[in-house]
C-alpha positions in Angstrom: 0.0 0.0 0.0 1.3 3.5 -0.8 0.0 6.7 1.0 -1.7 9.6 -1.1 0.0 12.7 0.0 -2.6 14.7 -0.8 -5.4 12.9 2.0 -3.6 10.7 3.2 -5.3 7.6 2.5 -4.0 4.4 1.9 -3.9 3.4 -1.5 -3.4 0.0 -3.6 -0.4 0.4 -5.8 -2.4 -1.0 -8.4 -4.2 2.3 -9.0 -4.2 4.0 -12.6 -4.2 7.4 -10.8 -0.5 8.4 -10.3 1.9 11.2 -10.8 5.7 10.8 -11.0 8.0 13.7 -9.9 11.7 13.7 -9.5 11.8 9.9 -11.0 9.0 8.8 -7.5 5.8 7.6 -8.8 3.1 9.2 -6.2 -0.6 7.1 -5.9 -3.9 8.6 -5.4 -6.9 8.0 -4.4 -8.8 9.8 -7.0 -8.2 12.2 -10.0 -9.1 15.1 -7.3 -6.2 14.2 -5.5 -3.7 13.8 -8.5 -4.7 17.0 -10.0 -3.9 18.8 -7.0 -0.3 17.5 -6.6 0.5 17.7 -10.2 -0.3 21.6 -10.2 2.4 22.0 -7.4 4.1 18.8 -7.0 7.2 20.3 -5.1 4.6 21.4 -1.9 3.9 18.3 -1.2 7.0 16.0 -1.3 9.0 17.8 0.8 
């Protein structure tokens, strides 16, 4: 399981909804969530 750093929910890292930034692949829990992190991906992997 992965964490979505935009909730924080746990996520299956089977999920279609992901992001990758700085060569990480980030998993979400829903499109909300991914569109959120990839408009300003550095705030939240800090």
């Amino acid at each position: 399981m992965a964490r979505d750093v935009i909730c924080g929910m746990s996520v299956k890292e089977d999920t279609d909804i992901t992001s990758t930034f700085s060569g990480k692949t980030y998993y979400f829990c829903s499109v909300d969530c991914k569109e959120e992190f990839d408009k300003n991906p550095i705030k939240y992997t800090r």
